[in-house]
DSSP file (Angstrom, degrees, kcal/mol; ACC not computed):
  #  RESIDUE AA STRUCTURE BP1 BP2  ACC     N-H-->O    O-->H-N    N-H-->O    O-->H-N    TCO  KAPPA ALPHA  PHI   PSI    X-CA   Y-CA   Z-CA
    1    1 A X              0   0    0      0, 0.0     2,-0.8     0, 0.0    10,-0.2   0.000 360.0 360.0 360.0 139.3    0.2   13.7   -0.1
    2    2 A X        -     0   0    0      8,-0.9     7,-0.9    10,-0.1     2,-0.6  -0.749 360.0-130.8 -88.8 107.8   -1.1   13.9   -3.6
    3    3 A X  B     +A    8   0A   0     -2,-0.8     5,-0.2     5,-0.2     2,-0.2  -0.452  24.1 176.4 -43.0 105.2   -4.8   14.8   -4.1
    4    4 A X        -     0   0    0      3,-1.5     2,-0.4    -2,-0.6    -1,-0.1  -0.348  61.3 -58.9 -89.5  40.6   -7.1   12.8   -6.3
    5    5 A X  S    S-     0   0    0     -2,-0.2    -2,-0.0     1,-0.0     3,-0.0  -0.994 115.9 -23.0  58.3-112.9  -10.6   14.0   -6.2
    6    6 A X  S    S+     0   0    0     -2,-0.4     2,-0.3     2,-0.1    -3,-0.0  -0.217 127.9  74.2-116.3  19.5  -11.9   13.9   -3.2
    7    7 A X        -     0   0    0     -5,-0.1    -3,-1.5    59,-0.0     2,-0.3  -0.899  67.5-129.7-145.3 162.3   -9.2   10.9   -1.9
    8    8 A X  B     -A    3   0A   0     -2,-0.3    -5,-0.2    57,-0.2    60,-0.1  -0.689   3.9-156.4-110.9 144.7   -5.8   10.9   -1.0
    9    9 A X        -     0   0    0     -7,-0.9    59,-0.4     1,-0.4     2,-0.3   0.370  46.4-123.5-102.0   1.8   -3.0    8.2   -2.4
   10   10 A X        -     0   0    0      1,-0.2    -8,-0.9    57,-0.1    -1,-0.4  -0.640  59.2 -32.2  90.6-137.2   -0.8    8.7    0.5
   11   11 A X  S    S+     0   0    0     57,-0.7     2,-0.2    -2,-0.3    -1,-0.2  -0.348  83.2 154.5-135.3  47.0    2.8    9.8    0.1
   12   12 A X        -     0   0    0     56,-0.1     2,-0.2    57,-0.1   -10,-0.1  -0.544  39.5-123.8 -57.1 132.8    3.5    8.1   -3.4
   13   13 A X        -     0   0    0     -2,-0.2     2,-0.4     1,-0.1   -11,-0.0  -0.444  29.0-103.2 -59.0 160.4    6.2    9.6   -5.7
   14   14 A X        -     0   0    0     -2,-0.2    -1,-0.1     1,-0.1     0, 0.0  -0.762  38.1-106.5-114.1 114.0    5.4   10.6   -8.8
   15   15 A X        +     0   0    0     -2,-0.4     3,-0.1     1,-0.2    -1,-0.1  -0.168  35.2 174.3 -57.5 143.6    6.8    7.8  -12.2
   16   16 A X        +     0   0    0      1,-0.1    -1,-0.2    -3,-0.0     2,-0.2   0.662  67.1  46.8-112.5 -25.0    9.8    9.5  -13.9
   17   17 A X  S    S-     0   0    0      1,-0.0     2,-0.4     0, 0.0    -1,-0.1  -0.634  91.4-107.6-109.6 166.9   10.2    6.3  -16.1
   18   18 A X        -     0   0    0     -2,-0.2     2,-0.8    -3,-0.1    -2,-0.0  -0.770  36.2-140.4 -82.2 122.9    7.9    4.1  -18.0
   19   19 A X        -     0   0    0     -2,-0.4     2,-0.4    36,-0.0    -4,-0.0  -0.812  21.9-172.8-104.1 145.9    7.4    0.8  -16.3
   20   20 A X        -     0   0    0     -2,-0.8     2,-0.0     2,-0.0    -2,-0.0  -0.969  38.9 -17.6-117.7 130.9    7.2   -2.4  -18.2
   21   21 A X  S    S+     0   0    0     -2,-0.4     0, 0.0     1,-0.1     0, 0.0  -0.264  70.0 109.2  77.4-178.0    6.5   -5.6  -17.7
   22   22 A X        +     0   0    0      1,-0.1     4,-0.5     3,-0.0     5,-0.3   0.577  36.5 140.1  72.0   9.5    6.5   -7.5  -14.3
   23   23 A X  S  > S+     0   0    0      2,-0.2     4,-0.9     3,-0.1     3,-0.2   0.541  70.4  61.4 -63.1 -10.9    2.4   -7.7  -14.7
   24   24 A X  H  > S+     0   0    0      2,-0.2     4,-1.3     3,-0.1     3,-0.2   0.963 111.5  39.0 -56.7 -84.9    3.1  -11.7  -13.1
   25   25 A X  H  > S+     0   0    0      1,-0.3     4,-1.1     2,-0.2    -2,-0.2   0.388 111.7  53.3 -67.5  -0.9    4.4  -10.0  -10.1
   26   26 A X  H  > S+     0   0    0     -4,-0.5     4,-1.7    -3,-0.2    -1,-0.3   0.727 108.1  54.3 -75.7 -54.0    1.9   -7.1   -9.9
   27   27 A X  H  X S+     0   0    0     -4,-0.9     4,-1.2    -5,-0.3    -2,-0.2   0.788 107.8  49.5 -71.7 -13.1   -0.8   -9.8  -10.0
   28   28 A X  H  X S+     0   0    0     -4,-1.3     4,-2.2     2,-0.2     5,-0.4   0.944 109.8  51.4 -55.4 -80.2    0.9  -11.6   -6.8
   29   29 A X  H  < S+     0   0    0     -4,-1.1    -2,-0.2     1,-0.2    -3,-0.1   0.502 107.6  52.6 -20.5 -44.7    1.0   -8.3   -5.0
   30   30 A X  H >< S+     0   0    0     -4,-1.7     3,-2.1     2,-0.2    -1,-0.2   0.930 109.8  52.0-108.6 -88.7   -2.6   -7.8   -5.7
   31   31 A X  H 3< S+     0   0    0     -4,-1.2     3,-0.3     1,-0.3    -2,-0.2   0.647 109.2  46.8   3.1 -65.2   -3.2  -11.1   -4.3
   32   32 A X  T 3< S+     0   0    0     -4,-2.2    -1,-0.3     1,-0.2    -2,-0.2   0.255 105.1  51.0-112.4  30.6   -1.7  -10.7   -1.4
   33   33 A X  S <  S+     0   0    0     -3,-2.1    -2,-0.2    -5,-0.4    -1,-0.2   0.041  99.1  74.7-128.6  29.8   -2.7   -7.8   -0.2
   34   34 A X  S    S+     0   0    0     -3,-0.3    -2,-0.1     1,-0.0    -3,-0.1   0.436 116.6  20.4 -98.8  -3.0   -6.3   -9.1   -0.9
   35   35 A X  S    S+     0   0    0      1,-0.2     2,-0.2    -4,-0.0    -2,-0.1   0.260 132.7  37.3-140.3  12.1   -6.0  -11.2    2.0
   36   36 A X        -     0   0    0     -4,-0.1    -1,-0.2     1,-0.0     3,-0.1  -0.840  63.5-146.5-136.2 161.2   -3.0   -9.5    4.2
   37   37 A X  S    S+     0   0    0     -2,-0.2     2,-0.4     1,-0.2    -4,-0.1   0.505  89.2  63.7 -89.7  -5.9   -2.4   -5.1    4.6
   38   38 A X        +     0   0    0     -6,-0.1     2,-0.3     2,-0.0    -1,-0.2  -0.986  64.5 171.4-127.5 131.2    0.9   -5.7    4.8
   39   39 A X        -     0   0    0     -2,-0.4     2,-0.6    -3,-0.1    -6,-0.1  -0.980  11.6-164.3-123.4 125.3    3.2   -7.2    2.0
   40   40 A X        -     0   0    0     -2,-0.3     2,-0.5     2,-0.0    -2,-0.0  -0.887   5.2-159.6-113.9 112.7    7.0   -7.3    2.2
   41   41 A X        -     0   0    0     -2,-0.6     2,-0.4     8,-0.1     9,-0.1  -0.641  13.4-170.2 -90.5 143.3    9.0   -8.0   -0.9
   42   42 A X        +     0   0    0     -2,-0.5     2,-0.3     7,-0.1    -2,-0.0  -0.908  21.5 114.4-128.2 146.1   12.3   -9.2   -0.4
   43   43 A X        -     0   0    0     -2,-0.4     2,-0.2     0, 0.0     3,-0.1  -0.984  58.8 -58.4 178.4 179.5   15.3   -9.8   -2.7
   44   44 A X  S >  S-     0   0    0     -2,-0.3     3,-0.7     1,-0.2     5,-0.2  -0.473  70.9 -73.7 -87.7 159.0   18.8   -8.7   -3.6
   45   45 A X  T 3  S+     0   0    0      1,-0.2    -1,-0.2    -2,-0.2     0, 0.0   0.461 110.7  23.6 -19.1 143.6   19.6   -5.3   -4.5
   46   46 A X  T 3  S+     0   0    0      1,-0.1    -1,-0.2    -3,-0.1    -2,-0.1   0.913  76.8 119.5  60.6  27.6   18.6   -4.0   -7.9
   47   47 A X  S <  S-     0   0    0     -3,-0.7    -1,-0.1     0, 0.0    -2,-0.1   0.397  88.9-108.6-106.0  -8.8   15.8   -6.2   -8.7
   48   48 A X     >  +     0   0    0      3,-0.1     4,-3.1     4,-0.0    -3,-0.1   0.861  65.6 151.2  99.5  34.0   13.6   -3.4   -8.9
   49   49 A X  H  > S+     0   0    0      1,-0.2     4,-1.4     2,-0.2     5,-0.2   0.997  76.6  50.1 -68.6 -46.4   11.3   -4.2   -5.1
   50   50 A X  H  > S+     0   0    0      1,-0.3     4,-0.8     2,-0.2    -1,-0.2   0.724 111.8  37.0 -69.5 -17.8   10.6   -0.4   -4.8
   51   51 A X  H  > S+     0   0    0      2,-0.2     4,-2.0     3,-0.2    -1,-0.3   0.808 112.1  58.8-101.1  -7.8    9.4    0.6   -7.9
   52   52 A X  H  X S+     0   0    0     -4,-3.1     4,-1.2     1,-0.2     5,-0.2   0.916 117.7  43.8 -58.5 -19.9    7.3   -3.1   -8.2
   53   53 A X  H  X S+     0   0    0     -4,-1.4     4,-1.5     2,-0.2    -1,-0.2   0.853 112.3  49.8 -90.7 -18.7    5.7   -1.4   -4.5
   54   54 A X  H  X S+     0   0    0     -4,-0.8     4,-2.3     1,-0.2    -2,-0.2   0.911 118.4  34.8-111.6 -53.2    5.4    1.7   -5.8
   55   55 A X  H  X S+     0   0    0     -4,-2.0     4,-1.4    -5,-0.2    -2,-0.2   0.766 116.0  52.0 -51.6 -25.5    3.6    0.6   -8.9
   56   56 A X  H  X S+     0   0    0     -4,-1.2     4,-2.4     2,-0.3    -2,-0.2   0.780 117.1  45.4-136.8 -55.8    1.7   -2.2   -7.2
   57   57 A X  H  X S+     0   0    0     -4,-1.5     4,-3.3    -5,-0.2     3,-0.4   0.997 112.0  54.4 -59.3 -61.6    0.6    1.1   -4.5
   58   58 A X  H >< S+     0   0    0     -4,-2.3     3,-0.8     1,-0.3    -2,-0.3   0.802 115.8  36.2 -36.6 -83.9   -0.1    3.3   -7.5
   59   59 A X  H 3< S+     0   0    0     -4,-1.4     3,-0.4     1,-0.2    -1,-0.3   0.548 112.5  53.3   2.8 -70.9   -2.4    0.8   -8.8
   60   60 A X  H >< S+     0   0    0     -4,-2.4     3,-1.7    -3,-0.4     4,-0.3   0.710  87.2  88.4 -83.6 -44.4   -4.2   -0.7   -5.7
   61   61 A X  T <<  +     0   0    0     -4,-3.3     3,-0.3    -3,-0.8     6,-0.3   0.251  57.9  74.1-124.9  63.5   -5.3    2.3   -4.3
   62   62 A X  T 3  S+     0   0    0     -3,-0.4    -1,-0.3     1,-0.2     3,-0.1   0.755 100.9  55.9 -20.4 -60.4   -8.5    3.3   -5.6
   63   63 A X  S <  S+     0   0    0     -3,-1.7     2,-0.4     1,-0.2    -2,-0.2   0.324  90.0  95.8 -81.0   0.1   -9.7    0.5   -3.3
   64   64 A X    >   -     0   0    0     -3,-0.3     3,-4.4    -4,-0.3    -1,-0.2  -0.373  48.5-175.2-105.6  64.3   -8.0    2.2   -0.2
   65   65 A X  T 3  S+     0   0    0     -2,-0.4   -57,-0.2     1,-0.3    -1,-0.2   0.498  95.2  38.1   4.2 -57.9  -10.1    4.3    1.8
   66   66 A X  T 3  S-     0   0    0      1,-0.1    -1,-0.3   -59,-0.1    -2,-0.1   0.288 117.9-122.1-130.5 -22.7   -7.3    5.4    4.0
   67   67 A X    <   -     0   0    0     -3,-4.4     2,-0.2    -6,-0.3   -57,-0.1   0.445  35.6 -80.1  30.2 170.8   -4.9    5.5    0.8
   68   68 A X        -     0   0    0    -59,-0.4   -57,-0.7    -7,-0.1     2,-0.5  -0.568  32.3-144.7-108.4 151.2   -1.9    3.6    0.6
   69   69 A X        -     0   0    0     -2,-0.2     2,-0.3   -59,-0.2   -59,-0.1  -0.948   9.1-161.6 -94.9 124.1    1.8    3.6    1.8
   70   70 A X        -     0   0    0     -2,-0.5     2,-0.3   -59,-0.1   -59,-0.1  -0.823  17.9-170.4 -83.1 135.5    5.4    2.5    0.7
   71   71 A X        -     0   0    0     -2,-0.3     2,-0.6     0, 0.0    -2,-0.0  -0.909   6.9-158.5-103.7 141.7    8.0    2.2    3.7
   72   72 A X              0   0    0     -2,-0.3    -2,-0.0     1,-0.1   -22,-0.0  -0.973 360.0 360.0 -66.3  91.5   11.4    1.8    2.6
   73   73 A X              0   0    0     -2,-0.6    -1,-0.1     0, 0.0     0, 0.0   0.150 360.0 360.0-124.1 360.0   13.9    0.2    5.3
């Protein structure tokens, strides 16, 4: 877990690339995990679901006590 002050961000990876775009589908994510804790994006391979959660995590949690998690299955 990475340290941020005095809060954790959970067990986020670190960006190696610049991400672009996809702010539409950030602001869904956002959305729904303003009224659910758990959000599953689903699609076919190579559309890019893990790093939109992993930006989307990065993001969001400031607002997470508890800091936030990616699972990957």
């Amino acid at each position: 877990m990475e340290a941020h002050g005095d809060r954790m961000n959970g067990s986020l990876p670190a960006d190696l690339t610049s991400f672009v775009g996809r702010r539409r589908e950030l602001d869904e994510v956002r959305r729904l995990l303003s009224a659910a804790r758990l959000v599953t994006l689903t699609g076919v391979g190579g559309v890019g679901k893990t790093r939109l959660a992993l930006r989307a995590a990065a993001e969001l949690w400031p607002g997470f006590p508890d800091g936030v998690w990616v699972e990957l299955a």
